[in-house]
C-alpha positions in Angstrom: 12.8 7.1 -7.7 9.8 8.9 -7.7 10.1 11.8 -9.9 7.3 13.9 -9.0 8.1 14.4 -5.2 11.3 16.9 -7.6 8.7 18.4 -9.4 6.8 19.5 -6.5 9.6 20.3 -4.7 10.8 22.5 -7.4 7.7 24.2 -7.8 7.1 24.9 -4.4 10.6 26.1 -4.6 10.1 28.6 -7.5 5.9 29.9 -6.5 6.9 30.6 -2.5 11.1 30.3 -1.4 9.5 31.7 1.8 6.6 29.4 2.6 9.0 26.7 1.5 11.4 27.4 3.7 9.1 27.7 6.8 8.2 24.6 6.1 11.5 22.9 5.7 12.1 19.6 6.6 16.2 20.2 7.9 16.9 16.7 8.9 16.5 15.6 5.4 17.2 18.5 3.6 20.5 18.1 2.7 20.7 15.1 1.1 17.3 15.8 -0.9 18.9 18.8 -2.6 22.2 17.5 -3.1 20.3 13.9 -4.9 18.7 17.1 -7.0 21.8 19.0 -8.0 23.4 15.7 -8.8 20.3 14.6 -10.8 20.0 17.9 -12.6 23.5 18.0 -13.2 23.7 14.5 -14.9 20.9 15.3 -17.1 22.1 19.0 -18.2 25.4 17.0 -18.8 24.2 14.6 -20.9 22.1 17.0 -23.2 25.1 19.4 -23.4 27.8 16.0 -24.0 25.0 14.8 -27.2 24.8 18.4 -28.4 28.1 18.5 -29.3 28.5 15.7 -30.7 25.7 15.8 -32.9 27.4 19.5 -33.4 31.1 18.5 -33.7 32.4 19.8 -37.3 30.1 23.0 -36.8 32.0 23.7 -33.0 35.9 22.8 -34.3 35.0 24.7 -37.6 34.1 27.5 -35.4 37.5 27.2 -33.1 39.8 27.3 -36.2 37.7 30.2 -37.9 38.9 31.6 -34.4 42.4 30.8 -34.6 42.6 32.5 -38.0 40.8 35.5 -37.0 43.0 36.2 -34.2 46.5 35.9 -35.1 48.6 34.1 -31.9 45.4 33.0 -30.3 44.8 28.9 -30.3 42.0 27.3 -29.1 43.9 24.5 -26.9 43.5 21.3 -25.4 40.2 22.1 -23.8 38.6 23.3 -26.7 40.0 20.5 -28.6 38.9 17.7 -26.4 34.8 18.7 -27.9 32.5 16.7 -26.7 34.1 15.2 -23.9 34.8 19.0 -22.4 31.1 19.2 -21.5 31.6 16.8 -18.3 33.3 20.0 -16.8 30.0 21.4 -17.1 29.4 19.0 -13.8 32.5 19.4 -12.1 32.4 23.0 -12.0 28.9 23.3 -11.1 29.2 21.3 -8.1 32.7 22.2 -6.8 31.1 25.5 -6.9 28.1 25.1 -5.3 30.2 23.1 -2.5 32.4 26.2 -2.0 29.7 29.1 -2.3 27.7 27.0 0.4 30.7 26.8 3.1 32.3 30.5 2.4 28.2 31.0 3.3 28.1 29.1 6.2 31.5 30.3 7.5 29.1 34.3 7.6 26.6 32.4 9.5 29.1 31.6 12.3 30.6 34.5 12.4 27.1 36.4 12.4 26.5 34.0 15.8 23.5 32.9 14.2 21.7 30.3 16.3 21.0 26.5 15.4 23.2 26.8 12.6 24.2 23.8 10.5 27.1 23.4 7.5 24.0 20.8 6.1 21.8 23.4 5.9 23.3 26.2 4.7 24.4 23.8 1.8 21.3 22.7 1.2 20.0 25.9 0.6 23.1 26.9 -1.6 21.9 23.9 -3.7 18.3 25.3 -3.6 19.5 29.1 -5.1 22.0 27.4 -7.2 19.0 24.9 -9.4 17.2 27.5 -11.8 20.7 28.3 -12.8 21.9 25.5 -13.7 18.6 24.8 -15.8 19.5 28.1 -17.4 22.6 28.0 -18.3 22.0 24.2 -20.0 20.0 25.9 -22.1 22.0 28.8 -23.0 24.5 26.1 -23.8 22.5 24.4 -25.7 21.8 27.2 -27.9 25.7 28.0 -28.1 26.6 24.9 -29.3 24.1 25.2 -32.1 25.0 28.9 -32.9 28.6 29.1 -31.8 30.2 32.5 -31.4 33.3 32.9 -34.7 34.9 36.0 -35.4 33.8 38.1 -38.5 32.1 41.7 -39.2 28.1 39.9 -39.6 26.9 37.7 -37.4 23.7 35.5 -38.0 20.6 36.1 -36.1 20.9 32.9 -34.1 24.4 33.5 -32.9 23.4 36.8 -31.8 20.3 35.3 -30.4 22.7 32.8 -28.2 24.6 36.2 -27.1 22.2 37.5 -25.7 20.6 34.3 -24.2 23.9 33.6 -22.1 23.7 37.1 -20.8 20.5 36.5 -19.8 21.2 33.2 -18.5 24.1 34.4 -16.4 21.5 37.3 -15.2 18.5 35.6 -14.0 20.9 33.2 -12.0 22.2 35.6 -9.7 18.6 36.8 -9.5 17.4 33.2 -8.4 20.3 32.5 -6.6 19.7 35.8 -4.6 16.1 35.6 -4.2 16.0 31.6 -2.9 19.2 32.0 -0.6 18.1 35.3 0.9 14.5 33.9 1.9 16.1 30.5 3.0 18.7 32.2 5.4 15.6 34.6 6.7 13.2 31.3 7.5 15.7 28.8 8.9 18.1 31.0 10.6 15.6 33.9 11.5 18.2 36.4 9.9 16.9 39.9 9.2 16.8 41.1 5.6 20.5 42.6 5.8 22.4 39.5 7.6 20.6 37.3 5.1 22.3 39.4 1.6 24.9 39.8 4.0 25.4 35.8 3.9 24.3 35.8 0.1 27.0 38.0 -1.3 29.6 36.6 1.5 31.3 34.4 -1.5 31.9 37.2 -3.8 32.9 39.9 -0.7 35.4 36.9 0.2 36.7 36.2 -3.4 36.9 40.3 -3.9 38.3 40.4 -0.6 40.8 37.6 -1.4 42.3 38.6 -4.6 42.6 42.1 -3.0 45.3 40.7 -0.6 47.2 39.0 -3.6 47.2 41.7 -5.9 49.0 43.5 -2.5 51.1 40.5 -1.5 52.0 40.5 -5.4 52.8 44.3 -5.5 55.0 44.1 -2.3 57.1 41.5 -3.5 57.8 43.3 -6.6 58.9 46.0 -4.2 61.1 43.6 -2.3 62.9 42.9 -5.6 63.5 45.8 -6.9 
């Protein structure tokens, strides 16, 4: 596997999401970002499964200083279950990414856009969804050393972490948004407002979705009564 063709790739990515685009190879596209996000995703596993367990007294110590902070509150299986928890980090990431890409593609068909593919518009869901995941390894890498516990003072690292997941979680929505948004203008000639149209279809969906539970929920409790 040759290691640099992701490096440039990446790079290219990152400098110009435009000129990358334009020059876009779609036939292949699809499978080259998802071999990334699998890649990336193995690796930013792996760090965050070691991590733990070179961490692993610090992290339980830190769910039971928890548990006796908060009277009722218990840390469960999930929390329990450190290091071996971190292989979510994978499963989550990519059953997301899957999702976010098809909820993106299903905009694209309604917006009639021309020479649309589900390939591509997953491929470029992968592409937006990269400098996240980088991001938020490393913000959970510096969790897992500094973990958040209860208590009035809180040490300069754990505050530092705080602030680095906020961060984390930040700058991926800005990546996300600013690689999607010039991908969906290049490939599918979309103008500026179809293409954050398509970007934020996931979350106008999810919004739009728990909307009509919350009513189906409220009507039912009217049927009831």
């Amino acid at each position: 596997m040759n290691y640099q063709i992701y490096l440039e790739q990446t790079r290219d990515l990152l400098g110009s999401p435009s000129e990358y685009f334009r020059s876009w190879d779609r036939a292949n596209s699809f499978r080259f970002m998802l071999r990334t996000a699998l890649l990336l995703l193995a690796v930013s596993t792996a760090l965050l499964f070691f991590a733990a367990l070179a961490n692993l007294s610090v992290l339980r110590e830190a769910g039971l200083a928890m548990e006796r902070a908060l009277p009722g509150f218990q840390s469960g299986g999930f929390a329990k279950t450190v290091p071996w928890n971190r292989i979510f980090f994978a499963v989550f990431w990519l059953n997301a990414m899957l999702l976010v890409g098809f909820s993106r593609h299903l905009t694209v068909m309604l917006l009639g856009e021309k020479d649309r593919a589900l390939a591509t518009t997953q491929a470029i869901t992968f592409a937006g969804f990269l400098p996240g995941i980088v991001m938020l390894t490393i913000s959970g890498l510096i969790a897992t050393f500094f973990p958040v516990v209860p208590g009035a003072v809180q040490s300069g690292g754990v505050r530092f972490s705080i602030w680095v997941s906020l961060m984390a979680v930040l700058l991926t929505f800005v990546f996300d948004a600013r690689i999607c948004i010039s991908g969906f203008k290049a490939v599918y000639a979309q103008n500026t407002g179809r293409a954050v149209l398509t970007w934020l279809s996931p979350i106008l969906i999810l919004g739009f979705a728990c909307f009509v539970l919350y009513g189906l929920f409220i009507l039912l409790l009217i049927v009831v009564r």
